[in-house]
N, C-alpha and C positions, 0 to 999 in steps of 0.2 A: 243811630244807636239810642235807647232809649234810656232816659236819666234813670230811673230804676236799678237797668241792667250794667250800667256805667257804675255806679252805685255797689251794688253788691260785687261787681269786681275790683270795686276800689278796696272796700272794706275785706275781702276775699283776700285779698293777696297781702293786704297789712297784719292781718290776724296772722297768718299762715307764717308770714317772715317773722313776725315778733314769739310767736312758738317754736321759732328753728325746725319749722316741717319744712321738707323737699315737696314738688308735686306728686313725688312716687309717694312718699309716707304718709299724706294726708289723702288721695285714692286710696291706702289698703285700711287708713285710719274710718272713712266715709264709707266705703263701697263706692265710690264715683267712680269715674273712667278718668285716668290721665288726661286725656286727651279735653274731656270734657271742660275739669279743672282750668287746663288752660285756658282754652275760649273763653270760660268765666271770667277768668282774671282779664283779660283783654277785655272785654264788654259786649262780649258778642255770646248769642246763646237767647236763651228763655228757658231758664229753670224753673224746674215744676215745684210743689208747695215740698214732695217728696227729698229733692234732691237737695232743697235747702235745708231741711230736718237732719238729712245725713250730714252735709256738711256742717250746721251748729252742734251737732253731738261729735264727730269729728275733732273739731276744733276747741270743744267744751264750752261752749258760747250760747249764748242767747239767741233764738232764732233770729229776732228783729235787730242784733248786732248786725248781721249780715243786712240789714233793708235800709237802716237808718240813718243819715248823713249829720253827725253833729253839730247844732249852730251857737249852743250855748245860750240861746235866750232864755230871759223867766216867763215873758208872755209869749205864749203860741195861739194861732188861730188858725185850723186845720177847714178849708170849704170844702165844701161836697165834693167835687171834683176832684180834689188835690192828696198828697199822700203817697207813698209806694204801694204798688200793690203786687200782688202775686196770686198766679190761677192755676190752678190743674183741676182741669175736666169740670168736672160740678162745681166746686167750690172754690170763689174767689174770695181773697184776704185784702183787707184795705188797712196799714199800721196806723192807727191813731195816737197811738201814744205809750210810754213806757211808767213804772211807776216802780224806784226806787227807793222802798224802805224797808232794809233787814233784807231783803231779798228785790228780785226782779218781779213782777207782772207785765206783760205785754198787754196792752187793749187795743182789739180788730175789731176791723167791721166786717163781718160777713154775708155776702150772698151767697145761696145755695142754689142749686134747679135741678140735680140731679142726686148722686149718691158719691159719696167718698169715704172712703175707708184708712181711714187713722192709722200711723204706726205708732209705737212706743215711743215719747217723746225722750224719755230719761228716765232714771231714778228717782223719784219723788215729785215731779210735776203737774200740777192741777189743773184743769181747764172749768172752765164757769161759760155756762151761755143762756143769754135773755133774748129769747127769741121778739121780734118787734112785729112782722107781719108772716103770713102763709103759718103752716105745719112742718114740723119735722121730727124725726128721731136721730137721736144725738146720746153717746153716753156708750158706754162698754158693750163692745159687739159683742157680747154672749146675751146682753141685755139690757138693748137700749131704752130710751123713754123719750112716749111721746109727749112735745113742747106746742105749745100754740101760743099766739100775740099773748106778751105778758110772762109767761113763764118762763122761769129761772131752772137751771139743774148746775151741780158741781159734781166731778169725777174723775177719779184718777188718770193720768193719760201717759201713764207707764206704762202703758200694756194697751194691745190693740182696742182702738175703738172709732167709732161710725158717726157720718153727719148723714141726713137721706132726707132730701123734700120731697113732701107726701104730695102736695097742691101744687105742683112748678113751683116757683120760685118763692123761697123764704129767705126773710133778710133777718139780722139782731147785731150783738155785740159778742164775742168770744174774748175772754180773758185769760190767759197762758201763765202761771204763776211758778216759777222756780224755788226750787228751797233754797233758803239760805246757806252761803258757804261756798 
């Protein structure tokens, strides 16, 4: 079992009991599958970037609630290696770190090589990405934009939207920022 997946069913099933959801009521809350839930909470599975989006909205939580084992330190030192990650298809998420003030921001690290297509993450939610190597478009599927090494874009991520590496594989930083509240 892999500490990841051990990991998000730990945090999985502590959220869930501290909101007095059943398995039944947090599948109609998500769209999960019962069944799936379960295995989650046990540590068995590999959930896609998809399923954990459903279950942080679900649970009204922060995506990287579900990824990130509390240790209470002020100093961290994250190696290239190290980290939670989570993959579906083209794009994989590496948590680097959270940043709480007045609100949440998530910061990942992303690798791309194909296309993925974004759901609505919430209400109010922003994403920020500084692309570091390759091409890609990134940004509101009705109209995304193309980023190359160096470039920055911000945009809403309420509403569907798209990563897609043009060159194979582009890597940067993705920022997920929560409104306050």
């Amino acid at each position: 079992m892999s500490l990841v997946v051990k990991t998000i069913g730990g945090n999985l099933r502590r959220l869930r009991v501290e909101r007095h959801l059943s398995l039944a009521e947090l599948a109609a809350r998500s769209q999960v599958a019962k069944a799936t839930l379960a295995n989650l909470e046990q540590g068995r599975g590999n959930p896609t970037i998809e399923t954990l989006w459903a279950l942080a909205l679900g649970l009204g939580v922060a995506f990287s609630d579900l990824l990130e084992e509390s240790d209470g330190t002020e100093v961290a030192v994250l190696r290239a290696a190290d980290g939670p990650r989570v993959g579906s298809g083209a794009l994989d998420l590496r948590l680097l770190d959270r940043l709480e003030r007045g609100g949440l921001t998530e910061v990942l690290e992303f690798t791309l090589t194909g296309r993925h297509d974004g759901l609505p993450h919430g209400a109010g939610i922003v994403e920020r990405v500084l692309v570091w190597t390759g091409r890609m478009l990134a940004g509101p599927a009705e109209d995304p934009i193309e980023l190359g090494p160096g470039d920055f874009a911000r945009y809403p991520a309420d509403r569907p939207h798209v990563y897609e590496a043009l060159d194979g594989e582009c890597r940067g930083l993705l920022l997920v920022e929560y409104p306050q509240g």
